[in-house]
C-alpha positions in Angstrom: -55.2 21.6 1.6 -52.4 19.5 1.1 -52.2 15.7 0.7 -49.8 13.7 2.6 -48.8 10.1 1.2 -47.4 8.0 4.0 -46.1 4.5 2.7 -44.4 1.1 4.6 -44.5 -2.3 3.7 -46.9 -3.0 5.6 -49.3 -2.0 8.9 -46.3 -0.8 10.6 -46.0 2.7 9.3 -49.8 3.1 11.3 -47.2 4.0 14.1 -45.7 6.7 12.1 -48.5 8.2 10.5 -50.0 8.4 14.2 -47.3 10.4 15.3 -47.8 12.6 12.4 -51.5 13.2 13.0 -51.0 14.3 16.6 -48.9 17.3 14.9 -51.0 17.7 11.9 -55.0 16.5 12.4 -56.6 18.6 9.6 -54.8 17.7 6.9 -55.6 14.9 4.2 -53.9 11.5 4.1 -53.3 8.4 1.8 -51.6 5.9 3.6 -50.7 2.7 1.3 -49.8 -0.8 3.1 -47.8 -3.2 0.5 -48.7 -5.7 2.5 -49.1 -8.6 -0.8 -44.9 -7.9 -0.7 -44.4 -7.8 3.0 -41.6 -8.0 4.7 -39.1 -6.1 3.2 -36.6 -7.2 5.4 -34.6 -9.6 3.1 -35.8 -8.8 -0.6 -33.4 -7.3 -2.7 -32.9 -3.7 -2.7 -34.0 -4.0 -6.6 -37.1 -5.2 -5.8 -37.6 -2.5 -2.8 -36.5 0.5 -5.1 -40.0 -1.2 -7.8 -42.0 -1.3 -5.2 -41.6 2.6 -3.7 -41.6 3.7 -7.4 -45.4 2.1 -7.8 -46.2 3.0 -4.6 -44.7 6.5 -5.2 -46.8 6.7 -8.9 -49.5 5.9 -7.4 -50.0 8.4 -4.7 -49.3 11.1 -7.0 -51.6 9.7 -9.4 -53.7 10.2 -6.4 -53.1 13.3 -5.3 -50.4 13.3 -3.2 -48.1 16.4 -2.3 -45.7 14.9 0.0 -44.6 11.4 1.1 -43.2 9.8 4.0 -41.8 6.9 3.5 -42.4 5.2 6.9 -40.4 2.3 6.4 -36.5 1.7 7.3 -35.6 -1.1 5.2 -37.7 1.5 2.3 -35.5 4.3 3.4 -32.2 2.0 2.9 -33.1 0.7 -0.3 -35.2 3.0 -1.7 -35.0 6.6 -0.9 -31.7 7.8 -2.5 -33.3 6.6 -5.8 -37.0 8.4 -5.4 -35.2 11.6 -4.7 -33.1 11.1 -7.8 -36.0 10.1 -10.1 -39.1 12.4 -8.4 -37.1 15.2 -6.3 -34.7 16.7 -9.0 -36.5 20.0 -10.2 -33.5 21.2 -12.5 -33.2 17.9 -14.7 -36.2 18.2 -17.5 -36.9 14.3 -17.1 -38.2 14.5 -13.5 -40.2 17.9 -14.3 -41.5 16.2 -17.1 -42.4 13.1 -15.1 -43.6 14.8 -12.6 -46.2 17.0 -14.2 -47.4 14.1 -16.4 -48.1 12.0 -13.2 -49.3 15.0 -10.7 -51.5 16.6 -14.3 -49.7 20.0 -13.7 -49.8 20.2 -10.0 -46.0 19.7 -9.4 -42.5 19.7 -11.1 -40.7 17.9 -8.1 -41.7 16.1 -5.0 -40.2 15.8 -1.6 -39.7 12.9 0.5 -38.8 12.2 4.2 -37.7 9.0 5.1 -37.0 7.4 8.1 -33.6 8.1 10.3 -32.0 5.5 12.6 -32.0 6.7 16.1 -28.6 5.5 17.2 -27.2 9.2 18.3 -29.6 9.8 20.5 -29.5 6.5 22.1 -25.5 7.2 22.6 -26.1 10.1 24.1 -28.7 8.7 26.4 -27.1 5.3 27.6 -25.6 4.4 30.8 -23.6 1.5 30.6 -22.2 2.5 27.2 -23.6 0.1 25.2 -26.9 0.5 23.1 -28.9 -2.1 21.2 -30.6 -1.6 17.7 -33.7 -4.2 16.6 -34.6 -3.7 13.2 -34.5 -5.8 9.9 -31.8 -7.0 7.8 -32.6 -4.8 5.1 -31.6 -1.7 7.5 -28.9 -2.8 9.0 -27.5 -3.5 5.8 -28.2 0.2 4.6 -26.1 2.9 4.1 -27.7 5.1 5.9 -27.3 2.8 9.3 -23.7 2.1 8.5 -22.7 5.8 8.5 -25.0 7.1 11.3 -23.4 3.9 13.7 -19.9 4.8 12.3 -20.5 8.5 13.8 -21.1 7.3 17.2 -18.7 7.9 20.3 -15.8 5.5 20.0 -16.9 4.9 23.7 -20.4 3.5 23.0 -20.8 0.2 21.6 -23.5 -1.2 19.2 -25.5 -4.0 19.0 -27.7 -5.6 17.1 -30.2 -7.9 16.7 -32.8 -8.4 13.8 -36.3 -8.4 14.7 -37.2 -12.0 13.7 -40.9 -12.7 13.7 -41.8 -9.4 14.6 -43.0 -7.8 11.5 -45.1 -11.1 11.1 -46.4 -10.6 14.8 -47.7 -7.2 13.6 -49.4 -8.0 10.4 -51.5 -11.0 12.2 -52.5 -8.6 15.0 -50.6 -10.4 17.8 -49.8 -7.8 19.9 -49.9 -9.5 23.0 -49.7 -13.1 25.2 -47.0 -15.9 24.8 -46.6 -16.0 21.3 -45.5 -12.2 21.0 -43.4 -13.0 24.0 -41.8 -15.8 22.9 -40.8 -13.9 19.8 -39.7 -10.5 21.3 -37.5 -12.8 24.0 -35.4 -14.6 21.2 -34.6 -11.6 19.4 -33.9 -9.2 22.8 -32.4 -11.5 25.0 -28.9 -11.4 22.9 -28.7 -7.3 23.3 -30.0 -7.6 27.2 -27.4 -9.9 28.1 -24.8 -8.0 25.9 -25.4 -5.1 28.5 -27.4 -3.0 26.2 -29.6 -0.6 28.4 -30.9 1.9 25.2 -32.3 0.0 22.3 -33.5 1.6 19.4 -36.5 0.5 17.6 -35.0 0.3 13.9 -38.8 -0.8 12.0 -41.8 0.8 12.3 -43.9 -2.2 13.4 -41.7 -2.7 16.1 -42.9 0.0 18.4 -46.7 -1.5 18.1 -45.0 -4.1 19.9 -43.8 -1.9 22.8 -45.8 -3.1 25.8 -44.6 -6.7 25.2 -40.7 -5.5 24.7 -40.7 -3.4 28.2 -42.3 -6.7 30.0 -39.7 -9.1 28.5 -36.6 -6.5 29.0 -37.9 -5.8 32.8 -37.1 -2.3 34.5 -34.9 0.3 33.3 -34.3 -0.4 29.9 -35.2 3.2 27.8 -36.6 2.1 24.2 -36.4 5.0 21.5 -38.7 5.1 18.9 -37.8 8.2 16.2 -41.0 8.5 14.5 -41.8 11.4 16.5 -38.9 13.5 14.8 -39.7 11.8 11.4 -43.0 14.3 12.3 -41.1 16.8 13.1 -38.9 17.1 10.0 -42.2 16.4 8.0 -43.3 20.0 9.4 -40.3 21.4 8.3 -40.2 20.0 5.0 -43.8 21.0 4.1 -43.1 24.8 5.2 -39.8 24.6 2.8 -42.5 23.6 0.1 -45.0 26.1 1.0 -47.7 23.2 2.0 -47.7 24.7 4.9 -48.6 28.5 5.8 -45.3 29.9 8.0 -46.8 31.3 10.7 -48.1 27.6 11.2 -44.8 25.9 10.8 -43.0 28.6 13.3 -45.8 27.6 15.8 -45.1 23.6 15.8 -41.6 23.5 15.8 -41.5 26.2 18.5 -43.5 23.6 20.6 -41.3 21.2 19.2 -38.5 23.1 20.7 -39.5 24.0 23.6 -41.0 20.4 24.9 -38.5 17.9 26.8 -38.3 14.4 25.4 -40.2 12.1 27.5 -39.0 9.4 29.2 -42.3 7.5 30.1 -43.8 4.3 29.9 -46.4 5.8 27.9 -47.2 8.1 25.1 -47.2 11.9 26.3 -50.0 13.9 24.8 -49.1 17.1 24.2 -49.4 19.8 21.3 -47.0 18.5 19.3 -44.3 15.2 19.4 -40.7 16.4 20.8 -37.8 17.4 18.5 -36.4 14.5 19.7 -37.8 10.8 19.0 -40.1 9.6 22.0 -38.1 7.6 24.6 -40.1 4.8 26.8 -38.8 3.2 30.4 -39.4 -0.4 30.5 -41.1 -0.5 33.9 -41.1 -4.5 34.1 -45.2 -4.3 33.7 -47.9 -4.8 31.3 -49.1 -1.1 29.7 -50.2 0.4 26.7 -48.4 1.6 23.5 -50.8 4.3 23.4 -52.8 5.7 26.0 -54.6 8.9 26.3 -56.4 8.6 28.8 -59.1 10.8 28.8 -58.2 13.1 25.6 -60.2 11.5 22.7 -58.1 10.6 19.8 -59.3 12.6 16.6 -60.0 10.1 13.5 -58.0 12.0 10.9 -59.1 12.1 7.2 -57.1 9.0 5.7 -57.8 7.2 2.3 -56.3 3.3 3.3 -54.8 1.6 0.2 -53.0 -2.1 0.4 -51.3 -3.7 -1.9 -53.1 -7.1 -0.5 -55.9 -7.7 1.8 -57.2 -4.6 3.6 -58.8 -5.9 6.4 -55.1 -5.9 8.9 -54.8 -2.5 7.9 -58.3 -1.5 8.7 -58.2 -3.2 11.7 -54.6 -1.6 13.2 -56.2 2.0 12.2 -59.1 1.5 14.2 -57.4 -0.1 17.2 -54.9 3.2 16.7 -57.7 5.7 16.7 -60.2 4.1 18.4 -62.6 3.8 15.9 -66.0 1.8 16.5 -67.4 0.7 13.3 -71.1 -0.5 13.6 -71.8 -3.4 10.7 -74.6 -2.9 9.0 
């Protein structure tokens, strides 16, 4: 069975690896939290690029057949250069590399990283202008700049970096005035710019969903994309033959076939849509996930941190409702 190695600076990339779960529960993760170095926001991309190769070395060292890298200010930095170093099958260095650190198992490694959602949210606004909230690392990136370039001349973009909320996620405030008062200063510039689609550029932000929808009141659609990082995961892992076809064919047919959802709560369904997951602020208090009465299935995930494990342990359980009884 294959391993998937799901990385982020921090807790945040819980949200990702949830969505990835829902499309694939029987497989085997190691999910790695760099929290000692977190945020990433405003290191140097230098310092990003060391950190996803140790990450990287060590998940292959591990056992690891494919990674995510669940973390935009990562993907910015970071990914261009992993692919270069770990992905190239035809230069003798990486194969070399790579069989030294997998012990034989591989010559090359994939990676998916994480892809702003600004074309979606131009398709999707009304008033023709759309807000992105993420951290200065990503908006600084590459791959931002030429994905906002390539939207409709008609659609302006705004944006706004996330200040505090990374923080807000890592000390498990999720909720009440201090949350609030954070979200506010960093939304209120994109609200009163007319911005009625905002993407959710960071994956810590969306664990902060619930407080965003009751500080941006009605109407205002939030798109998180981690949904179609799953998606291309799938894909990916059928290219590499970590998948078995007829498996892959089945969960992106789903994929396919399945309508966005534009809710103020997670749809539970057999797989995430091709698209990312849209959410309507209704003006009230709810819950980033909520499953009402389908039971969440605890995958199989090994939890590394890079710093103390105890945020991370705590976000997984919250995620997957896991009741640990202390001995």
């Amino acid at each position: 069975m294959p391993v998937i190695g799901v990385f982020d600076s921090g807790e945040g990339g819980l949200s990702v690896l949830k969505e990835i779960t829902r499309l694939l529960p029987d497989e085997i993760y190691i999910y790695f939290s760099d929290n000692a170095h977190c945020p990433y926001g405003e290191k140097s991309p230098e310092y990003i690029q060391a950190r996803a190769r140790a990450i990287t070395e060590q998940m292959l060292r591990d056992g690891a057949d494919i990674i995510v890298v669940a973390c935009n200010t990562a993907t910015a930095a970071a990914i261009s250069v992993l692919r270069a170093e770990y992905s190239d099958a035809a230069s003798s260095v990486v194969r070399e590399r790579m069989l030294t650190l997998t012990s034989g198992r591989h010559d090359h490694i994939r990676f998916i990283g994480m892809e702003p959602a600004v074309k979606p949210a131009a398709l999707g606004t009304r008033t023709g202008v759309i807000g992105v909230l993420a951290t200065a690392g990503t908006l600084k990136g590459s791959k931002y700049l030429h994905t906002k370039e390539s939207v409709d001349g008609n659609v302006r973009v705004v944006e706004h970096v996330g200040q505090g909320f990374v923080e807000l996620v890592e000390n498990g405030i999720l909720s009440g005035p201090e949350a609030e008062r954070v979200v506010s200063s960093s939304l209120e510039p994109l609200l009163r710019s007319g911005a009625d689609t905002i993407v959710l550029g960071c994956t810590h932000y969306p664990f902060l969903l619930p407080v965003l929808q009751k500080v941006a009141g009605p109407g205002i659609t939030f798109i998180d994309p981690a949904p179609a990082v799953a998606r291309q995961l799938v894909s990916v892992m059928g290219e590499e033959n970590l998948l078995e076809p007829e498996k892959v064919a089945a969960l992106l047919k789903c994929c396919r076939t399945r309508l966005p959802a534009i809710a103020s709560r997670i749809d539970s369904c057999c797989c995430p849509s091709a698209e990312p997951a849209y959410f309507t602020s209704s003006g009230a208090d709810s819950a980033i996930v909520e499953d009402g009465e389908t039971s969440v299935r605890i995958p199989q995930v090994k939890l590394l941190s890079s710093g103390d494990s105890a945020p991370l342990h705590r976000l997984f359980d919250m995620i997957y409702n896991v009741r640990r009884i202390d001995s």
